[in-house]
Structures are given as C-alpha cells and as structure tokens.
C-alpha positions in Angstrom: 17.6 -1.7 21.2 19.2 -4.2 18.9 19.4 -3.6 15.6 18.8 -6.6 14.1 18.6 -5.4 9.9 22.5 -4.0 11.0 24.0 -7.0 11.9 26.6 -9.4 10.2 23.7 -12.9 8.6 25.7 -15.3 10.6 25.5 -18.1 7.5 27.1 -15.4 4.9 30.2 -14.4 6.8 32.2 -15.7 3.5 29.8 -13.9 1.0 32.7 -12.2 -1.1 34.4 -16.0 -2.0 30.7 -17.3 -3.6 30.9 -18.3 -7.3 27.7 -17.0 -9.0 25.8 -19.7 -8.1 25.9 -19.5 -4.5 25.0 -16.1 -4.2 22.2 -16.2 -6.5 21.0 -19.2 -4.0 22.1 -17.1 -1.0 19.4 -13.7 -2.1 16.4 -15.7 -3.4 16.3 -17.7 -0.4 17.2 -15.6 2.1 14.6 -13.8 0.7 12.0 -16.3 2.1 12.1 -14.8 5.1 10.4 -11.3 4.4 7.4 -13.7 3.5 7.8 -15.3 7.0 8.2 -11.5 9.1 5.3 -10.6 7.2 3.0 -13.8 8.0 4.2 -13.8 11.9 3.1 -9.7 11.7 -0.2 -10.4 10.0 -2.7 -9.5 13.2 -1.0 -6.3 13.5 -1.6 -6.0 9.7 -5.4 -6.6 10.0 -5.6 -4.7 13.0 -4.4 -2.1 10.8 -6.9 -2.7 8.2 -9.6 -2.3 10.2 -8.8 0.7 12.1 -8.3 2.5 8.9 -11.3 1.1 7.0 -14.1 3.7 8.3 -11.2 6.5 8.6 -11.4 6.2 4.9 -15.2 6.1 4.4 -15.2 8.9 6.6 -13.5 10.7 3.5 -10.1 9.9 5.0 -6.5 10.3 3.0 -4.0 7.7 2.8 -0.4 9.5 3.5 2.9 7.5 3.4 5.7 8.8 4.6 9.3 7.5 5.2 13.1 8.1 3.7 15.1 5.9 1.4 14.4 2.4 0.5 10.9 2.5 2.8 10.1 5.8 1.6 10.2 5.1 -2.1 7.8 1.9 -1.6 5.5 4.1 0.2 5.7 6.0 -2.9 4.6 3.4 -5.1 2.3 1.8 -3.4 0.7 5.0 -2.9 0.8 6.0 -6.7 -0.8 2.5 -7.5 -3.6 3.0 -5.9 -5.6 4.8 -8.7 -5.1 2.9 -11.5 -5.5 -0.4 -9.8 -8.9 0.6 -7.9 -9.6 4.2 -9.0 -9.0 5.5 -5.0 -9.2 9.3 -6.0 -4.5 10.6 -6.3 -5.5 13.7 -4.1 -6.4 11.0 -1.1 -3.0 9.2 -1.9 0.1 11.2 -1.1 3.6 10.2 -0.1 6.2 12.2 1.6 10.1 11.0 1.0 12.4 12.6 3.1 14.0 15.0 1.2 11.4 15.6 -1.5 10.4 14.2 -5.0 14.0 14.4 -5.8 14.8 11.9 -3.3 12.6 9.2 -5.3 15.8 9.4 -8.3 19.1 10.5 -6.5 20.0 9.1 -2.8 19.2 11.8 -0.2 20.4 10.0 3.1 20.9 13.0 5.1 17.3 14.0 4.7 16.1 11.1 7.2 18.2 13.0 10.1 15.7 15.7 10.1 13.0 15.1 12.4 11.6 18.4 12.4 10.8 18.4 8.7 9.6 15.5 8.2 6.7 17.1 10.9 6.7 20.5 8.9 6.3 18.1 5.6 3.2 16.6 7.2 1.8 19.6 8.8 2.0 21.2 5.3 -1.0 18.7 4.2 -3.1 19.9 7.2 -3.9 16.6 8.5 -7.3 15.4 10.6 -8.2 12.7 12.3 -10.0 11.0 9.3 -6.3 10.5 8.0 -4.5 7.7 7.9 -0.1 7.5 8.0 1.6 5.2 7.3 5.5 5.3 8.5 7.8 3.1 6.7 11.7 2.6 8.4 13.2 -0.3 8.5 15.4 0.6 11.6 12.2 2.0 13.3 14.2 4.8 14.0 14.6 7.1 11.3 13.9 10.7 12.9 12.6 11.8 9.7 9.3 9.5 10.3 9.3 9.8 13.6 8.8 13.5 12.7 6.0 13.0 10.8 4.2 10.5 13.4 4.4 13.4 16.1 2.9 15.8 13.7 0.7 12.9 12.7 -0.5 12.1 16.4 -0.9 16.0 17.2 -3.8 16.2 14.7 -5.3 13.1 15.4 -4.5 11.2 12.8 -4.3 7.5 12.8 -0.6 6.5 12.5 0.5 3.0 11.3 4.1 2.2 11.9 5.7 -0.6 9.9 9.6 -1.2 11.1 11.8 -4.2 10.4 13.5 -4.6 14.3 11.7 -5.8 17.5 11.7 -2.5 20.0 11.1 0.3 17.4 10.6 3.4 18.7 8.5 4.0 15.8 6.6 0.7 16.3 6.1 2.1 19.7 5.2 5.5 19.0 3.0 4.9 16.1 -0.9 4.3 17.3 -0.3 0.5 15.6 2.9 -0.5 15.4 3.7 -3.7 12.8 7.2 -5.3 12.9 8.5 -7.3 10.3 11.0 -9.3 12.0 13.1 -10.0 8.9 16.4 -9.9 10.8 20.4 -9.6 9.3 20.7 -9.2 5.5 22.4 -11.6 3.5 25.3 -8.0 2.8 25.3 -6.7 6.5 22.9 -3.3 6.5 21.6 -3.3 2.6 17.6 -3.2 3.9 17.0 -2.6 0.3 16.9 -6.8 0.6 14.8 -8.8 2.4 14.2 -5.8 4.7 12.3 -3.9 1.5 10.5 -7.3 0.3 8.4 -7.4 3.6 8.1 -3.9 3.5 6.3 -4.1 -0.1 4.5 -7.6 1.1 3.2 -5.6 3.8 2.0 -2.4 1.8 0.5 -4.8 -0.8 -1.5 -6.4 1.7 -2.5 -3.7 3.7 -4.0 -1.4 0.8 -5.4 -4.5 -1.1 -7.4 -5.4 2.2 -8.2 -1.5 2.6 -9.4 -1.8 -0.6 -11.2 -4.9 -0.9 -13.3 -3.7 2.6 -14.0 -0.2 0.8 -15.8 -2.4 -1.8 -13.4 -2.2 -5.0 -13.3 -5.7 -5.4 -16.5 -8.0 -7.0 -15.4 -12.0 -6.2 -11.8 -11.5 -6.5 -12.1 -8.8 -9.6 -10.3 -6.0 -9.6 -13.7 -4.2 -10.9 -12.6 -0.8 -10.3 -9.4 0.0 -12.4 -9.1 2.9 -14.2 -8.6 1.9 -17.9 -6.5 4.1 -19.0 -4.2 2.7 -21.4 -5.0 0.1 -24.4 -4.0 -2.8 -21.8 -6.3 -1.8 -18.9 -9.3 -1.6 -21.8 -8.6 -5.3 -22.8 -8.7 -5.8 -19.1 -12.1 -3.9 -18.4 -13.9 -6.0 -21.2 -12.6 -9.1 -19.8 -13.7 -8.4 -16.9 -16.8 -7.0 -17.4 -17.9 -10.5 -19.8 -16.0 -12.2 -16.8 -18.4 -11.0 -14.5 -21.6 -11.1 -16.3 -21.3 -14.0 -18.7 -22.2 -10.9 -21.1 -20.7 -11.7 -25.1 -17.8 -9.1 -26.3 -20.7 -6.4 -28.4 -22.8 -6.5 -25.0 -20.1 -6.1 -22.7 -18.7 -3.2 -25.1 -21.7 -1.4 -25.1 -22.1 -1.3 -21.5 -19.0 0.1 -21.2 -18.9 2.5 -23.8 -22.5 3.5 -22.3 -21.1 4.3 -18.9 -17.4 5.7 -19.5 -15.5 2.4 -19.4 -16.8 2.1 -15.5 -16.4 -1.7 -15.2 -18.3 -1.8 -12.2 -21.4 0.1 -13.5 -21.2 -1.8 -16.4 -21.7 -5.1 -14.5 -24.8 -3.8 -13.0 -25.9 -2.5 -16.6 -25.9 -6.3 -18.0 -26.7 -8.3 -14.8 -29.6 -6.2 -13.9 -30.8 -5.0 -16.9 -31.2 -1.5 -16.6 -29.4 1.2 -17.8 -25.9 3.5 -17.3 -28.0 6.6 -14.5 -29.7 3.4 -12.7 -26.6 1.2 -12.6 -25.1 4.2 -10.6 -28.0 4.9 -8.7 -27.9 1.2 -7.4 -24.5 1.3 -6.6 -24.3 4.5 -4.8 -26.9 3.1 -2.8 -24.8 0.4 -2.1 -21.7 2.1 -0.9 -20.2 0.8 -4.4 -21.0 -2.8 -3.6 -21.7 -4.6 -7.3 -22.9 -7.8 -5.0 -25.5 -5.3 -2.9 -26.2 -3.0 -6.0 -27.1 -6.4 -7.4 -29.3 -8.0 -4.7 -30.8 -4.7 -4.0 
C-alpha cells in the first residue's frame, strides 16, 4: 500500500527557502484539498449516516476512537455533542490511544498497541446498537485497528475514516470512508490538510446523525444545552426565531419549561402549556415540525 499522507508534496520540494508570504499561500491553499477528499468521500459519508441513524434510536452510543492528531478530533467532536444538541455525554465517549493524558502531552507509542486499543473498547462492553468510529490517517494505526476487532466481535457497527486509498482500516471497518487528501505541504505532518478532512468529515457526519435524530427545527440548532450566559442569548433568539414570539413570551416559555428551546417552541406555536409541549414531542420522536402538525 502507498502511503500517500508520507510522501514528499511534489510542488513544495523548496519549502524551507519561502519568505512568509509563500508559505502562508502554500498552507491555506493546500488546504483546499481536505474540502475536495471530503466532497469525493461524501457517499461513503451518508452511507455512514444512515447505517448509524436507527443504531442510535435503538439507544445506541457513539464511541470514537483513534491515536494522535485523529484521536484528539474524535475527542472533540465527541465532547461537542452535548452542548450543541443535548445527545446525552454517557452516549458520547472517545478513546485516545494512550489515555486522557494523551489529549495534552504526545503519546506516539501508544498507537503501536493493538491489543489495547481492543482491551480499551472491550472495557465499555460494547453491543450491536453501538456505533465506532476509527480515525487514522494512515489507515493503519494498530491501535484502531485494535479497537475495530473488538468492535466487530460484539457487533458493533464500525465506521473507518483513513486519509490513503487501500487502508486496512478502511477495509476492515464495516464502512470504510477515505479522504484522499494526499502529500502534506511538510512531508508526514497529517496534523495539516490530513486533520482538516478529518474534522470536515466528523462535522458532517454527527451533524447529519443529528439532524436525522430530529435535533434540528428548519436549520435551528433547537436542542442546545444553554448552559452558559451565551448559549441563553442563543436559546431566546432562537426560540422568538422560531415562533415570531416577542422577548417576555419567549422568556416565559423558557423559564416555564427549564430553558428547553424545543418545548418552548411548541409552548408558543401551539398554545398549550410546558407537560403538553412534552407530551407532543415525545410523541413525535422529538420532531418540533410533527409535535406541531400533530
């Protein structure tokens, strides 16, 4: 297998002689191309999507897993997940080769290890309502290759997202996506363009995860977790967004129904109260647009 994300970028040979200038030009657009990898992957993406959609409503965890660079985006994506649409943290984990201490100080060793990246995955007792998601820009790192067999063994659904055509992890993965981003502009650094698709990728796999799951109202991100003064502002705006409500209505409803954005956009568009806002929308599988038309 070639490793493409190893190799010399053939137009950079001469990187070290660049005034400023040039390089800055030669790492924004180079970076271009992690857009492109992840455009020419996106029917593995949504293939992806919708393998792992009624895992999840099955009461399915989301568990990323992967070393370095890859690992520590599946890290954040994974820890975004709450705030942006309230998916419960205990159904969002992320394993880094060689542990949280990894996320802060290098590690690089820890991706060798095959068999612990299966004993870290078998340690969350996986089922087959899980679904992985393995992050390795080589496609080869043994750590995640580790977890995917322990992955596989319990039935879980494994997604494997690798930057090289011919990943093993691609292959072994039950859906394999590669991001084609080819040589980095400094020969091996996948924290480049390498790491941009990887984070294009993530984003647009758990946005679409979450959009199908019904956290989403239009294009609102009606499910957020306000949790800080910022995320309140957001809420109301949002909520008299939504419903054309004024700010004292919109406050109300909020403050009625613990800030829940979502029940409060029931609340003012159909007129009932905080209990039969909920009601509607459990009915509708948290659907404002069904909880509304129901």
């Amino acid at each position: 297998m070639t490793i493409r994300t190893e190799e010399p970028h053939p137009a950079h040979a001469a990187l070290d002689r660049y005034d400023t200038a040039a390089l800055v030009d030669a790492f924004v657009a180079d970076q271009a191309e992690a857009a492109a990898a992840v455009r020419a992957a996106a029917p593995q993406i949504a293939r992806a999507v919708d393998a792992a959609v009624p895992l999840l409503q099955a009461g399915g965890r989301l568990i990323y897993a992967g070393a370095g660079t890859s690992g520590r985006l599946g890290v954040l994506d994974s820890v975004e997940l709450h705030p942006t649409f309230s998916w419960p943290r205990e159904r969002a984990l992320a394993l880094l080769a060689g542990g949280a201490g990894a996320m802060f100080v290098a590690m690089e060793g820890a991706e060798d290890d095959r068999a612990q990246g299966a004993r870290d995955l078998a340690a969350l007792a996986p089922t087959p309502h899980d679904v992985v998601l393995l992050l390795a820009a080589s496609g080869s790192t043994p750590y995640a290759l580790g977890v995917n067999d322990a992955a596989r063994a319990a039935g879980a659904l494994t997604i494997g997202i690798a930057n090289n055509p011919g990943a093993p992890l691609a292959a072994a993965a039950s859906i394999g996506i590669v991001l084609d981003s080819g040589p980095e502009v400094i020969s091996g650094s996948t924290r480049l363009k390498a790491g941009t698709a990887q984070k294009i990728a993530l984003n647009t796999f758990s946005s679409s995860v979450m959009v199908r799951l019904n956290k989403v109202y239009g294009n609102l991100m009606v499910d957020l977790r306000a949790t800080n003064a910022k995320l309140e502002r957001r809420a109301l705006a949002l909520t008299r967004r939504a419903s054309g409500a004024d700010e004292a209505a919109a406050r109300a409803a909020l403050a009625a129904c613990g800030s829940k954005v979502k029940t409060a956009i029931v609340m003012l568009e159909a007129g009932v109260d905080a209990a039969e806002a909920e009601r509607r929308l459990a009915a509708a599988e948290g659907s404002v647009q069904r909880a509304l038309d129901g």
